[in-house]
N, C-alpha and C positions, 0 to 999 in steps of 0.2 A: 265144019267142026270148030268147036271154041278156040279161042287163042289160049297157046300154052305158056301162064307164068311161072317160072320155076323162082322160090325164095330159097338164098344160100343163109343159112341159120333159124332154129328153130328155138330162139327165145323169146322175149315179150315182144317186141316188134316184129319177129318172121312168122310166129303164127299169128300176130291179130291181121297183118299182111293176107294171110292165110285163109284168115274167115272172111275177111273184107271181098278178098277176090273170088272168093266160091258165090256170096251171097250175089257179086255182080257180074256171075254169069262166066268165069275164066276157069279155063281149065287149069288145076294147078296141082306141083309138085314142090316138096319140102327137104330141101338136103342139107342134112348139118354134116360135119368132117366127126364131132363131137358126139357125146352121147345126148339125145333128149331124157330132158326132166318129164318122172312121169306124168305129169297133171298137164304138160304140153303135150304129151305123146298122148292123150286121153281125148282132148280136146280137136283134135284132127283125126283122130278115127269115128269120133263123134260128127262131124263134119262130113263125114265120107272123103278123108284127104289122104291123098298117097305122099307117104314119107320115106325117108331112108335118115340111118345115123351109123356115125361113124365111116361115113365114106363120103366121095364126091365123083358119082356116074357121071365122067366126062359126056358120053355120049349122047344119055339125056339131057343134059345140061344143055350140052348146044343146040338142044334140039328147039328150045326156047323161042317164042316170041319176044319177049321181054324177061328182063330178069329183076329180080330186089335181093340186094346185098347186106346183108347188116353190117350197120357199120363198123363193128369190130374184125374186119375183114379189109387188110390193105387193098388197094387199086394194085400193086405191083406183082402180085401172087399170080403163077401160072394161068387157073382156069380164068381170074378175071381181066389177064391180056389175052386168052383164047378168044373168050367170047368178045371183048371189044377190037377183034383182029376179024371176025365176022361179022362184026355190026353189029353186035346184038345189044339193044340198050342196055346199061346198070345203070340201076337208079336208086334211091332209097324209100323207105318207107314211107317218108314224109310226102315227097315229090307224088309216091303212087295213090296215099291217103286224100292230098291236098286235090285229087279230081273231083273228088264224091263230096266235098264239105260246101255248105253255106253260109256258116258265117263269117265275121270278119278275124283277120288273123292280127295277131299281135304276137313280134316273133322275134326271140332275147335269143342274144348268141357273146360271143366275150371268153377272153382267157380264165379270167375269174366274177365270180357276183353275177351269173346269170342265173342259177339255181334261187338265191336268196329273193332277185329281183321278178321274176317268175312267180314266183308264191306271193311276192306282197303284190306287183298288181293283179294278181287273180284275188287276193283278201279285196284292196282296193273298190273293185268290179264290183264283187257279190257283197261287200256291204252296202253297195248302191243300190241293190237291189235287179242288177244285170245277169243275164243266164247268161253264166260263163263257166268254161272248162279247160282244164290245160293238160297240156299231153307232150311228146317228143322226148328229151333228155332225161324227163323226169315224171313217175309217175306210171299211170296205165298208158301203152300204145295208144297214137292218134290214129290210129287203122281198126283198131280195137273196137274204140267208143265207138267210128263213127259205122261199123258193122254194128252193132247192137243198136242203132239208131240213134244216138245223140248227136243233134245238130244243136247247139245255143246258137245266141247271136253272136257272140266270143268267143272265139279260142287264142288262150294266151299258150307259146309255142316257147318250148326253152329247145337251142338247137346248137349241137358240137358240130367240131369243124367237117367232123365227119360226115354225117349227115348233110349239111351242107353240100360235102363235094359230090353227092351226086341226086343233087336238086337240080333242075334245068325252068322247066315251067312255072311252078310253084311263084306267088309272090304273098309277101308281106305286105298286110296293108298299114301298119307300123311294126317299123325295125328297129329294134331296139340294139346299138352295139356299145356293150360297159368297155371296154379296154382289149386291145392286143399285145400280151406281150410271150415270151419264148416258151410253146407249149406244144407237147404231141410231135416236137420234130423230127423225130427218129422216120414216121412216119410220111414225113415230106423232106424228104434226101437230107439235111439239116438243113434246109435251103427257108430262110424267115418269109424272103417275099411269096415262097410257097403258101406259106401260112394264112400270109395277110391275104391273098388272093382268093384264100377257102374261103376267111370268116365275109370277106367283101363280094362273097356272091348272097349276103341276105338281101341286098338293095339290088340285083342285077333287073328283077322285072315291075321294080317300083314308077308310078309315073306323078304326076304332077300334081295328083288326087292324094296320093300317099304322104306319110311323116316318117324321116329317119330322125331318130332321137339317137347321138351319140355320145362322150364324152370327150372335151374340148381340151382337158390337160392328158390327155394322151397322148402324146410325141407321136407313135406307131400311127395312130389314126388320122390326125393333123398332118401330117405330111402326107398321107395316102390320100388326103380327100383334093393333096390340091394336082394331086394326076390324073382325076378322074371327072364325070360330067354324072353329077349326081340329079334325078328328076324328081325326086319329092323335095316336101316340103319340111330344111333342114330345124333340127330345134337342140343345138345342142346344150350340153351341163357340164358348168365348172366350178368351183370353191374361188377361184382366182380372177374370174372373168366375167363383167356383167350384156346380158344378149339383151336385144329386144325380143326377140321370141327365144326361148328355152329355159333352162333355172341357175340361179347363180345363188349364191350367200351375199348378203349384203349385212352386214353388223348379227345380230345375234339371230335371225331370220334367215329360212328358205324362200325364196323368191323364184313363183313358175310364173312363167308370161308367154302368152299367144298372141300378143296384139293386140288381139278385142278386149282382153281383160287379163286382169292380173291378179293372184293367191300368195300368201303368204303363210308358212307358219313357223312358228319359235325353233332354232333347235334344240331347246331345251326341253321340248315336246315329242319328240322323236324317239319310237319307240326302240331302233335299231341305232346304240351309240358307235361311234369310233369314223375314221377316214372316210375309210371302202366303203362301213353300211350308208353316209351321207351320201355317195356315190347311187349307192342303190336306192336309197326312199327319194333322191331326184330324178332318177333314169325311171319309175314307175308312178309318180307324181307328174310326169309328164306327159305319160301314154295315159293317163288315167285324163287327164284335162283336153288334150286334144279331143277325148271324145265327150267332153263336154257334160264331163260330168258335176255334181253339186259340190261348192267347193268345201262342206262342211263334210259330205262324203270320204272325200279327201283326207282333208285335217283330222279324221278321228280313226281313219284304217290307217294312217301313218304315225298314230300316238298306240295302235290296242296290238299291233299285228308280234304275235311271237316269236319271230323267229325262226331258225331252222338247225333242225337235226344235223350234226356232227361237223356247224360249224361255228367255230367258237362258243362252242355248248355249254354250260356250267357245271359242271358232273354233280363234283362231292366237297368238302371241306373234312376233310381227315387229321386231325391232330392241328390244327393251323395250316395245314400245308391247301391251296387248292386246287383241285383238276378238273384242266380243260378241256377238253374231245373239239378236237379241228382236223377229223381224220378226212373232211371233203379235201382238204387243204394238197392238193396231188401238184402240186406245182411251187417254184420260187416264188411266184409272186403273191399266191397266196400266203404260203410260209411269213413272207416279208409282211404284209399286212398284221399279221396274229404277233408277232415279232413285237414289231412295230406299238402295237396300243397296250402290249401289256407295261406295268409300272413296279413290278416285282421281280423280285431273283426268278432266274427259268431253269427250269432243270425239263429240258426239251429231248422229247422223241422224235427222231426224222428217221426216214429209211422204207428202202421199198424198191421197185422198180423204177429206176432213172430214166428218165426222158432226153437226157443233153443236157441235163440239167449244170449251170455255172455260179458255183456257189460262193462264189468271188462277189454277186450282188449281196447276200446277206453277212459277209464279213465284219460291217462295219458295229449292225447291229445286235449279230452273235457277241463279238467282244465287249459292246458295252453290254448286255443283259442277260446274257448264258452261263451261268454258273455251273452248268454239267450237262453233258449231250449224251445220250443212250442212242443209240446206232442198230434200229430194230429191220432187219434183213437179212435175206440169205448171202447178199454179199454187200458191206459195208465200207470196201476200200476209199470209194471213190470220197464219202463223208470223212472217212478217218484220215486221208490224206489233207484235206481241203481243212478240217476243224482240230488233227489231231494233236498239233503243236501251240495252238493258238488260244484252245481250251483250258482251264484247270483240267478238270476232269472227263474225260472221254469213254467210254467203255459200248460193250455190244450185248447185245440179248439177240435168241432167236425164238422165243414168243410173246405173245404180248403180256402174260402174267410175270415172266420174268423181267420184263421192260419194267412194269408197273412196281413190280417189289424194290427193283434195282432204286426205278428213281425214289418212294418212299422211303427208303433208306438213307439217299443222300440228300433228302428233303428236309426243311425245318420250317418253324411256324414263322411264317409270312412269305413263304415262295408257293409258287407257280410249279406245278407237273403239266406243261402243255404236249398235248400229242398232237403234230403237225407235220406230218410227214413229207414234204413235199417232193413226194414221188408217188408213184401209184403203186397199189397192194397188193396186185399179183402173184408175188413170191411166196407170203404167207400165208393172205388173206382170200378169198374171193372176189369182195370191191370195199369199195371203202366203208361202206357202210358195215360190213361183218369188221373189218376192224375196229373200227368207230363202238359198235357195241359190246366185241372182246374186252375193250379200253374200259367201259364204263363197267362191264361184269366183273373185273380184274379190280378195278377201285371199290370196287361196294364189296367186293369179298374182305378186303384186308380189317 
């Protein structure tokens, strides 16, 4: 008899999970706790796949050969100490995906700017002319594609901690890691070296053939690399710091160098302005050259690429006022970046579900640039305590039309409406992205 994989969640990763495993011959079951959406519940009867929802059949469950967890599914939760109290693998999507594929991986992980970094070297690639696809964090499931049959010679991989923690085989033939800093810890006891230990299993099965591209002004990382015996081949990126292999600034230029040769381009040419994005057009300027690509390639998918949806987006201009949609923005250090490059009065949206979040880092930069905080959440204490004396004006909304009115009202012509929540959107929203376009439907209505 076939071996039994049972998937715990039946969203875009536990049924393309789903179909992958059926086409490769596994017996398989699909148990969400949750209700399935219908177009997944469709797509697995199509299949000939046994599901269940709204529950979790201990019995079959263990009955497993193996199991795939989604990642929004802690390690610490009952069934998934059962089954690792009998041995039974969890693993993730990626881990089970990453058996069946043949190309090469390129594989972005990071507190913040792996989303952003992810889509421009996937522009990067395919304006070269490279069969490339990208999948994991964002996008259609890598289980998915590679059941329907898409093999490129690329796949560019955005991947959270989550995912990560239960990868074991899997390896990255470049690792891409932007920065670590305090994110998802509720989820790892609040314990940080937990964290760093998730995101530093992208290089666990790198060897001498591989590239880790990281960033060199990251404190968190920089210390973490010198405890550790890293086997590829290192290239990292700074603003501050010049390498012989990786990218640095030197006067008004970005500068990527491998050794055998070296690229340059203006940053005034740079299609993603501010901090974080030079972070990002040198963390995929880098994965784009190691493979040797043309450097003219380069230099023009890093002057044309647009961008990304709901972060620091440009909405609208309304009366002089204008709004920003940074609803990816689920964390302080995101927040602190959006913070940070604007050069306008703010009248700022935050609020959501907290992470641990310590809002003691964006202090210095709410008092110089925050004219008015809207406090959009089902529970707002933790904001109103941290910003509520320190503010002019504080106040709360509980949807996002009334955020949006609110701050229009305390708006005038030459301020900033940014939405940046740097929490996740749980309480009100679905994910970010439903809030992100609430924000932009709420601005085009007024």
């Amino acid at each position: 008899m076939n071996k039994l994989l049972v998937i715990l969640g039946a969203g875009e990763s536990g049924v393309g999970t789903a179909l992958l495993a059926r086409k490769e011959g596994w017996q398989v079951f699909v148990s969400d706790k949750c209700s399935i959406k219908e177009k997944y519940k469709q797509e697995l009867e199509q299949a000939n796949i046994e599901y269940e929802e709204l529950q979790h059949t201990e019995k079959r469950i263990l009955d497993a050969d193996e199991v795939v967890k989604s990642p929004g599914i802690p390690d610490n939760v009952p069934l998934v100490k059962a089954l690792k109290g009998k041995d039974i693998p969890v693993i993730s999507e990626i881990e089970f995906a990453g058996r069946y594929l043949k190309g090469g991986t390129i594989c972005i992980t990071g507190s913040n700017g792996k989303t952003t970094t992810t889509l421009l070297t996937k522009h990067i690639l395919r304006q070269a002319g490279v069969k490339v696809e990208m999948a994991g964090n964002v996008g259609i499931s890598l289980a998915r594609q590679v059941a329907e049959g898409c093999q490129p010679d690329w796949w560019v991989i955005e991947l959270s901690s989550f995912q990560l923690d239960g990868m074991y085989q899997f390896k990255a033939d470049v690792a891409v890691m932007m920065n670590i800093t305090p994110d998802h810890l509720d989820r790892y006891e609040y314990d940080m070296q937990k964290y760093v230990d998730s995101k530093f299993r992208l290089i666990q099965n790198q060897t001498e053939k591989d590239y880790f591209i990281y960033c060199w002004d990251d404190e968190v990382i920089k210390n973490e690399l010198k405890k550790r015996r890293v086997a590829a081949v290192k290239m990292p990126f700074s603003i501050d710091k010049k390498f012989e292999a990786g990218a640095y600034v030197d006067g008004g230029n970005v500068i990527i160098n491998s050794k055998r040769e070296v690229m340059s381009i203006s940053l005034k040419d740079l299609s993603l302005k501010g901090r974080h994005n030079l972070y990002n057009s040198m963390a995929a300027g880098i994965a784009a050259h190691v493979l040797k690509l043309r450097k003219s390639f380069i230099r023009e998918s890093l002057s044309s690429f647009k961008g990304v949806e709901h972060r620091l987006e440009k909405v609208v201009s309304v009366r002089g006022i204008e709004f920003i949609n940074d609803s990816k923005a689920t964390n302080i250090n995101s927040t602190w970046y959006a913070l940070e490059c604007m050069s306008s009065p703010i009248i700022w949206i935050a609020g959501g579900v907290d992470k641990g979040n310590d809002y003691n880092e964006l202090a210095g930069l709410a008092k110089e640039k925050v004219k008015a905080l809207i406090c959009l959440g089902k529970d707002n204490q933790k904001l109103l305590d941290a910003f509520g004396e320190m503010l002019p004006v504080v106040v709360e909304a509980q949807s996002m039309e009334e955020a949006v009115q609110k701050a229009y009202t305390l708006g005038e012509k030459g301020d900033v409406v940014l939405l940046s929540p740097a929490c996740a959107s749980f309480d009100l929203f679905d994910n970010y992205e439903q809030r992100g376009k609430l924000f932009k439907e709420s601005v085009c209505n007024l």
